[in-house]
N, CA, C and O of each residue as an XYZ file, in Angstrom:
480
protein
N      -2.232    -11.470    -14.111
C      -2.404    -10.789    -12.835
C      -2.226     -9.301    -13.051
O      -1.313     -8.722    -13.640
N      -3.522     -8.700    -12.321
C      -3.053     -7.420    -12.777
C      -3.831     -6.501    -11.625
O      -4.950     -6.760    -11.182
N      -2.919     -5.263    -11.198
C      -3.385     -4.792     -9.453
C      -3.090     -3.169    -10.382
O      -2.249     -2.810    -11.206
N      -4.003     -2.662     -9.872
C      -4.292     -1.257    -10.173
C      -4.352      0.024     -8.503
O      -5.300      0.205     -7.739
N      -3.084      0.603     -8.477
C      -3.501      1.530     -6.740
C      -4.151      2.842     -7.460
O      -3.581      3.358     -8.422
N      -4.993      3.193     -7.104
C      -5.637      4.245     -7.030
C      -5.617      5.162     -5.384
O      -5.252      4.822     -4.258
N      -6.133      6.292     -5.878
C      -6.576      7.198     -4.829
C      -5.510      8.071     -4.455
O      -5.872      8.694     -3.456
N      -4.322      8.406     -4.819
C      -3.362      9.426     -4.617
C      -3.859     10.752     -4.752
O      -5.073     10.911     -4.882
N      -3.015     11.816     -4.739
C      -3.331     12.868     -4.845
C      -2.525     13.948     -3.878
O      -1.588     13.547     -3.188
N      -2.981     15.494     -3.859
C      -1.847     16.393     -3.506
C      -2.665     16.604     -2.024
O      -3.890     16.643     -1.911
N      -1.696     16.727     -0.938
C      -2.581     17.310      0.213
C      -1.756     18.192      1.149
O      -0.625     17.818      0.839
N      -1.667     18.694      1.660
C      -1.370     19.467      2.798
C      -0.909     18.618      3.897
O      -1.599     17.658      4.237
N       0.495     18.958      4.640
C       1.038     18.341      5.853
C      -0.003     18.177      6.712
O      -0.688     19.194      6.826
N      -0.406     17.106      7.448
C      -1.264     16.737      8.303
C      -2.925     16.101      7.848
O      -3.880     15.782      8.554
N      -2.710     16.101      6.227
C      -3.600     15.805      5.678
C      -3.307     14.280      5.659
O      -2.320     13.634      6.011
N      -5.281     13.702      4.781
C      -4.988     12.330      4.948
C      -5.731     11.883      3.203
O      -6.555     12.509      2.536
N      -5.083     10.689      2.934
C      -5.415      9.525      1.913
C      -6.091      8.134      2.192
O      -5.914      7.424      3.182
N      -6.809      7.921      1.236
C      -7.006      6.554      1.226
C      -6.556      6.089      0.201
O      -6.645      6.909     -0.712
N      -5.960      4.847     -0.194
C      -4.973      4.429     -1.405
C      -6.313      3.027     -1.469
O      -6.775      2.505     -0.454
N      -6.573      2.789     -2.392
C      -7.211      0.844     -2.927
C      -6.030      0.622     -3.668
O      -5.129      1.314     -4.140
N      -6.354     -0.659     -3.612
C      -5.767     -1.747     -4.220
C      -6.501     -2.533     -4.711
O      -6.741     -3.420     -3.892
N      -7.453     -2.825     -6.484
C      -8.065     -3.422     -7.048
C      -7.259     -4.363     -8.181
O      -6.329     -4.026     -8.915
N      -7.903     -5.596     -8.074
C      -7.202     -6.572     -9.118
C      -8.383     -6.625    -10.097
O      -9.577     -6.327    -10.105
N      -7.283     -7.253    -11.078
C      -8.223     -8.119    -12.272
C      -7.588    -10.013    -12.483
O      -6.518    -10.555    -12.758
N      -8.761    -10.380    -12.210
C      -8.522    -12.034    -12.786
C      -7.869    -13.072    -11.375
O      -7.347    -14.187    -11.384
N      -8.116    -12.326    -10.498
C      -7.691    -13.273     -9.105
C      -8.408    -12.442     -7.885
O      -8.860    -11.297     -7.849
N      -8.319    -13.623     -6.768
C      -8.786    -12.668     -5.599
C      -7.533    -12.526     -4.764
O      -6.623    -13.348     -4.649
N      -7.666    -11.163     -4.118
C      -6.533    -10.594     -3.386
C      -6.537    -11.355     -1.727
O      -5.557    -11.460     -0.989
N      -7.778    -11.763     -1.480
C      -7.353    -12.912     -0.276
C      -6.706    -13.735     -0.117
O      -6.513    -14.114      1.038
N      -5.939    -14.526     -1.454
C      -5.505    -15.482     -1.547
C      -4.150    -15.214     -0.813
O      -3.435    -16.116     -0.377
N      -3.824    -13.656     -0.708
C      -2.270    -13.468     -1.097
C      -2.108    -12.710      0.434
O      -2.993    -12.128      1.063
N      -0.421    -12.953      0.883
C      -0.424    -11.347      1.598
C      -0.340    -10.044      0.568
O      -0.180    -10.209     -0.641
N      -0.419     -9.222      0.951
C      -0.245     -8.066      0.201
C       0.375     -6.509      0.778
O       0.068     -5.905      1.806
N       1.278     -6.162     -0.222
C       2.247     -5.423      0.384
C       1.511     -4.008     -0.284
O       0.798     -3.992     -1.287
N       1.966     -2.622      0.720
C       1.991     -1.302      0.046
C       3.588     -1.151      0.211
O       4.260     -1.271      1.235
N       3.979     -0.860     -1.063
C       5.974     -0.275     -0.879
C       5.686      1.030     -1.778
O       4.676      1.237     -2.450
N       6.575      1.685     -1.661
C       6.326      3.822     -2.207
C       7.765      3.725     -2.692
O       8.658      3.047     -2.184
N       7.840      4.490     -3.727
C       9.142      4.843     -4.583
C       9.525      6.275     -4.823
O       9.015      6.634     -5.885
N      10.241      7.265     -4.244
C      10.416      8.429     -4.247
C      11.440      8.679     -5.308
O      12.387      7.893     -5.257
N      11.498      9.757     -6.447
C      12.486      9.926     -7.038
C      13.743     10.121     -6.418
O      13.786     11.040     -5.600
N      15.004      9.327     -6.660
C      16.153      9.054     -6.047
C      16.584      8.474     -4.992
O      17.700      8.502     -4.472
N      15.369      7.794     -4.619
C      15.529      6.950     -3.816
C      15.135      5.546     -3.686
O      14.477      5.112     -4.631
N      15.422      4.645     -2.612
C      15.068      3.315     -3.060
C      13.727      2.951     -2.544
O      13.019      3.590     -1.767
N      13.516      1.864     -3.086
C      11.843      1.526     -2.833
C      11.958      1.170     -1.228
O      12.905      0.772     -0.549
N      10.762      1.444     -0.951
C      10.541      1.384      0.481
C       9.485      0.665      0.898
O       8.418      1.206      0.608
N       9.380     -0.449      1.525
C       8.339     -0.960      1.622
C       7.278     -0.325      3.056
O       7.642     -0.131      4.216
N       6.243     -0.169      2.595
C       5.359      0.660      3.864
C       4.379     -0.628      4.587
O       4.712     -0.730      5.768
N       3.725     -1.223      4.370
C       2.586     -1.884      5.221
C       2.283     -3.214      4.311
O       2.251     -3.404      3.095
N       2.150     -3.745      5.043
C       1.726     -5.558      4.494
C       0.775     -6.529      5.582
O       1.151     -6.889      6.698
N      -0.651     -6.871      4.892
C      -0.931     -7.879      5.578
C      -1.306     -8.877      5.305
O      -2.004     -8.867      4.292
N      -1.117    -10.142      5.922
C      -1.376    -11.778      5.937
C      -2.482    -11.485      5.121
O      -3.195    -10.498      4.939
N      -2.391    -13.037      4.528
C      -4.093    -13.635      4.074
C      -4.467    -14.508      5.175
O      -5.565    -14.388      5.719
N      -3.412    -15.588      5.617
C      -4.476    -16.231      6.401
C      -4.951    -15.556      7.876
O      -5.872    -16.187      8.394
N      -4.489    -14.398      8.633
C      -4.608    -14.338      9.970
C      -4.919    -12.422      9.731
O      -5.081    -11.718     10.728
N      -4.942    -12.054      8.861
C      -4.551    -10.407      8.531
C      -3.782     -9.811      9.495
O      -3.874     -8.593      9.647
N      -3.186    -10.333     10.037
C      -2.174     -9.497     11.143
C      -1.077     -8.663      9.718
O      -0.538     -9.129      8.714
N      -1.150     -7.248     10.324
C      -0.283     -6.190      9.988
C       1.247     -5.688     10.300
O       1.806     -5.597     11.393
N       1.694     -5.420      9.113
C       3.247     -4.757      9.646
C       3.388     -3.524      8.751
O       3.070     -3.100      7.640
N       4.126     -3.146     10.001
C       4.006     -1.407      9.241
C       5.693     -0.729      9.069
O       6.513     -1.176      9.871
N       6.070      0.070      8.291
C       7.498      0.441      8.017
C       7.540      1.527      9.912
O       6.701      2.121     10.589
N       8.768      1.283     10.003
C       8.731      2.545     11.568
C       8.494      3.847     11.191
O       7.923      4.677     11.897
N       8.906      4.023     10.139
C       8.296      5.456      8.943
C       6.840      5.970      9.031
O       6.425      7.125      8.941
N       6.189      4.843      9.227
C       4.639      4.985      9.308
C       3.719      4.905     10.197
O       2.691      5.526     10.467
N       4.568      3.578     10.807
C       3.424      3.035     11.964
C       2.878      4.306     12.916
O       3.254      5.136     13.744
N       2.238      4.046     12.509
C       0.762      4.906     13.935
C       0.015      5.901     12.763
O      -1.117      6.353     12.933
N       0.702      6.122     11.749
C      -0.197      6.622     10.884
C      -0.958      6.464      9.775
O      -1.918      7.161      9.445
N      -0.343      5.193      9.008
C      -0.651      4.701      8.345
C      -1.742      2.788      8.830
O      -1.541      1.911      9.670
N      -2.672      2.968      7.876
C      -3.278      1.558      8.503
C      -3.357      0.643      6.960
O      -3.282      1.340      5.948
N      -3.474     -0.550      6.808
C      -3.700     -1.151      5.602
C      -4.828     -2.451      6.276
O      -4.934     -3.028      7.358
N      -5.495     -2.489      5.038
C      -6.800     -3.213      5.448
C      -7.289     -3.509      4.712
O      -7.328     -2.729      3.761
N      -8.235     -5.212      4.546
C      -8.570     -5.168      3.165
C     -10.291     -5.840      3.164
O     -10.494     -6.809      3.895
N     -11.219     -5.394      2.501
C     -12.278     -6.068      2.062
C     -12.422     -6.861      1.326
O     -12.159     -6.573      0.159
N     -12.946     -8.357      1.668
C     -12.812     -9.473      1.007
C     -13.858     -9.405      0.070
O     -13.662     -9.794     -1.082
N     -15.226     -8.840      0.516
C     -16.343     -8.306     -0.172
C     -16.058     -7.904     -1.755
O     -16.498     -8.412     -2.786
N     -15.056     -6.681     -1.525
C     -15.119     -6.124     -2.796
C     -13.488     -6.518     -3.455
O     -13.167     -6.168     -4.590
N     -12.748     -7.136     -2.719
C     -11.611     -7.835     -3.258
C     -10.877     -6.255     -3.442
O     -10.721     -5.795     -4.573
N     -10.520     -5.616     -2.413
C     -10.100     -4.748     -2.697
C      -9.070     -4.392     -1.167
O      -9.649     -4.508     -0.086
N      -7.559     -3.967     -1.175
C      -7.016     -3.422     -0.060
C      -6.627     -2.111      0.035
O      -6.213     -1.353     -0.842
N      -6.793     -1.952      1.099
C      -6.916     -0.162      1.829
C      -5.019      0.431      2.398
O      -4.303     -0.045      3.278
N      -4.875      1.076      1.871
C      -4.023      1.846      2.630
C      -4.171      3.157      2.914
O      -3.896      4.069      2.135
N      -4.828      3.343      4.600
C      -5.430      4.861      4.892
C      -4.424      5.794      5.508
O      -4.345      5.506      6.703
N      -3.630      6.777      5.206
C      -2.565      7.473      5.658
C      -2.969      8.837      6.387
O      -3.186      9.844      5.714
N      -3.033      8.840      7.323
C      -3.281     10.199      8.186
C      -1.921     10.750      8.772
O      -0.836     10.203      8.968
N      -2.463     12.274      9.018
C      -1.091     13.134      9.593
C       0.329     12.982      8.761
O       1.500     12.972      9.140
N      -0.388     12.852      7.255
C       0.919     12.839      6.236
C       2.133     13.940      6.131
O       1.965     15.091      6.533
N       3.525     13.436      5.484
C       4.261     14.288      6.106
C       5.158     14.901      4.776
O       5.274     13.852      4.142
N       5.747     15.763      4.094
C       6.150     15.761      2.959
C       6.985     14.791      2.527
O       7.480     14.749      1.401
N       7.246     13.567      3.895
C       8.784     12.852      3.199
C       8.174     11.557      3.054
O       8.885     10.555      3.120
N       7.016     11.474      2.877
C       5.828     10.684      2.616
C       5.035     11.129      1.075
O       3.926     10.763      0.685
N       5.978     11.997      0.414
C       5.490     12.024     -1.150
C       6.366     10.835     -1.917
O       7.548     10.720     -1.592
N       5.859     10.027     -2.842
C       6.304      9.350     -3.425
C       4.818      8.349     -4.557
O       3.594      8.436     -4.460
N       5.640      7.543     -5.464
C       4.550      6.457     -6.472
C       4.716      5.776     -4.967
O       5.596      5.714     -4.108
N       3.046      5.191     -5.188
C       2.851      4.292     -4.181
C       2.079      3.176     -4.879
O       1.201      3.373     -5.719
N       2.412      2.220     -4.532
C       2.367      0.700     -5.117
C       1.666     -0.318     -4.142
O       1.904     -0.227     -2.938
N       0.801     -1.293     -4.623
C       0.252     -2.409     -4.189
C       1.028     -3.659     -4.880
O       1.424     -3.645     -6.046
N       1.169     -4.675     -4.032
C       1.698     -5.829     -4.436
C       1.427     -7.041     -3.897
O       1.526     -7.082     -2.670
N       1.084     -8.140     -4.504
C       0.841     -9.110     -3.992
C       2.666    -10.312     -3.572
O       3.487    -10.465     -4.477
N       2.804    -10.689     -2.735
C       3.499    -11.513     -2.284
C       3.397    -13.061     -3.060
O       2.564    -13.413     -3.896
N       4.476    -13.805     -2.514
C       4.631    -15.010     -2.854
C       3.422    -16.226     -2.454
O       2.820    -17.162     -2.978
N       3.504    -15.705     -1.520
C       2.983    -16.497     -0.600
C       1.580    -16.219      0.485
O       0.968    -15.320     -0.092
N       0.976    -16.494      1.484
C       0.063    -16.025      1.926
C       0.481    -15.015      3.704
O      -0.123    -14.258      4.465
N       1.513    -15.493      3.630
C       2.341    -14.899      4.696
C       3.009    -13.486      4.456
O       3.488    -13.539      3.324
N       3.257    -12.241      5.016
C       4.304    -11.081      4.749
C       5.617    -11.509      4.627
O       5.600    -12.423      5.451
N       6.665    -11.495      4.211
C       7.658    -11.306      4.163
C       8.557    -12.416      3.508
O       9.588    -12.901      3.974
N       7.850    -12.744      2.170
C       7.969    -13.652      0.649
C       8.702    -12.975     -0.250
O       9.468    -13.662     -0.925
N       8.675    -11.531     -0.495
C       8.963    -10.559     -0.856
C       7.934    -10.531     -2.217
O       7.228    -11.399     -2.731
N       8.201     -9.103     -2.542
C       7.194     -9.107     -3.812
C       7.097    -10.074     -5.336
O       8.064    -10.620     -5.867
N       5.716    -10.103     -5.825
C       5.560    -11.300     -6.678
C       5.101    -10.637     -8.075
O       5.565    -10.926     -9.178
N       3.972     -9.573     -7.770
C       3.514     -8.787     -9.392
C       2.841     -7.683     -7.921
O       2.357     -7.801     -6.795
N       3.322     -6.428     -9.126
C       2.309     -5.313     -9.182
C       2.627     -4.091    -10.195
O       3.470     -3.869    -11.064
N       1.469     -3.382     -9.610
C       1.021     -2.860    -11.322
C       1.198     -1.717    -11.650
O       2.363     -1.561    -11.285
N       0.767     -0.423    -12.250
C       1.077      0.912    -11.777
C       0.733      1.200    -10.489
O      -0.016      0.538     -9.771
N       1.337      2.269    -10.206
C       0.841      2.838     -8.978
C       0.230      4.408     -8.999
O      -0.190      4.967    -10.012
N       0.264      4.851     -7.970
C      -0.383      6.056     -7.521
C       0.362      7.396     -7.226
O       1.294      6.937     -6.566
N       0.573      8.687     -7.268
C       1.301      9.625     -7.041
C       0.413     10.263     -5.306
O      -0.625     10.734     -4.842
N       1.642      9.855     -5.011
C       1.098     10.917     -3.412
C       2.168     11.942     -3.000
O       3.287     11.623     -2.597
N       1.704     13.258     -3.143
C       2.728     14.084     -2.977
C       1.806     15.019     -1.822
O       0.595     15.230     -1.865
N       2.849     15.524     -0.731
C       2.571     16.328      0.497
C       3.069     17.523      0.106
O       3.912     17.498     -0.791
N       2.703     18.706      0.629
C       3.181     19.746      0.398
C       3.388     19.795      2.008
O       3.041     18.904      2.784
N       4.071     21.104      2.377
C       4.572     21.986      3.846
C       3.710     22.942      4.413
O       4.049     23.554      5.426
């Protein structure tokens, strides 16, 4: 199993990202799937997760209303789109697949992640 996040990068307060989430050797429908962010010195944080069977979403209170996660079954690939980013929203940001097909299994494998850093 192997999940690759792409799409990070440097932006300006109020700026926005799109993060994927691409696998190799499975499909990501099978699974729920989590975005969690890791800031130096601090603890991992889990940001947005949704179902496989129903895609209903949950979002950290950190995020919700700005952040959305979403996934195309098409290209086996999940979205985490972050608008009106904020500097305390720089951190590695990570895709993960769950235990189970439900949110809140806790995490199962994921892979490198992505650097998203905000400036002021």
């Amino acid at each position: 199993v192997q999940l690759q996040a792409s799409g990070g990068g440097s932006v300006q307060a109020g700026g926005s990202l799109r993060l994927s989430c691409l696998s190799s050797g499975f499909t990501l429908d099978y699974y729920a799937i989590d975005w969690f962010r890791q800031a130096p010195g601090k603890a991992r944080e889990g940001v947005a997760c949704i179902n496989s069977d129903d895609d209903n979403t949950y979002y950290a209170s950190s995020v919700k209303g700005r952040f959305t996660i979403s996934r195309d079954n098409d290209t086996n690939t999940v979205y985490l789109q972050m608008n009106n980013l904020k500097p305390e929203d720089t951190a590695v940001y990570y895709c993960a697949t769950e235990a189970g097909r439900n949110c809140g299994g806790g995490y199962r494998d994921w892979g490198q992640g992505t650097q998203v850093t905000v400036s002021s």
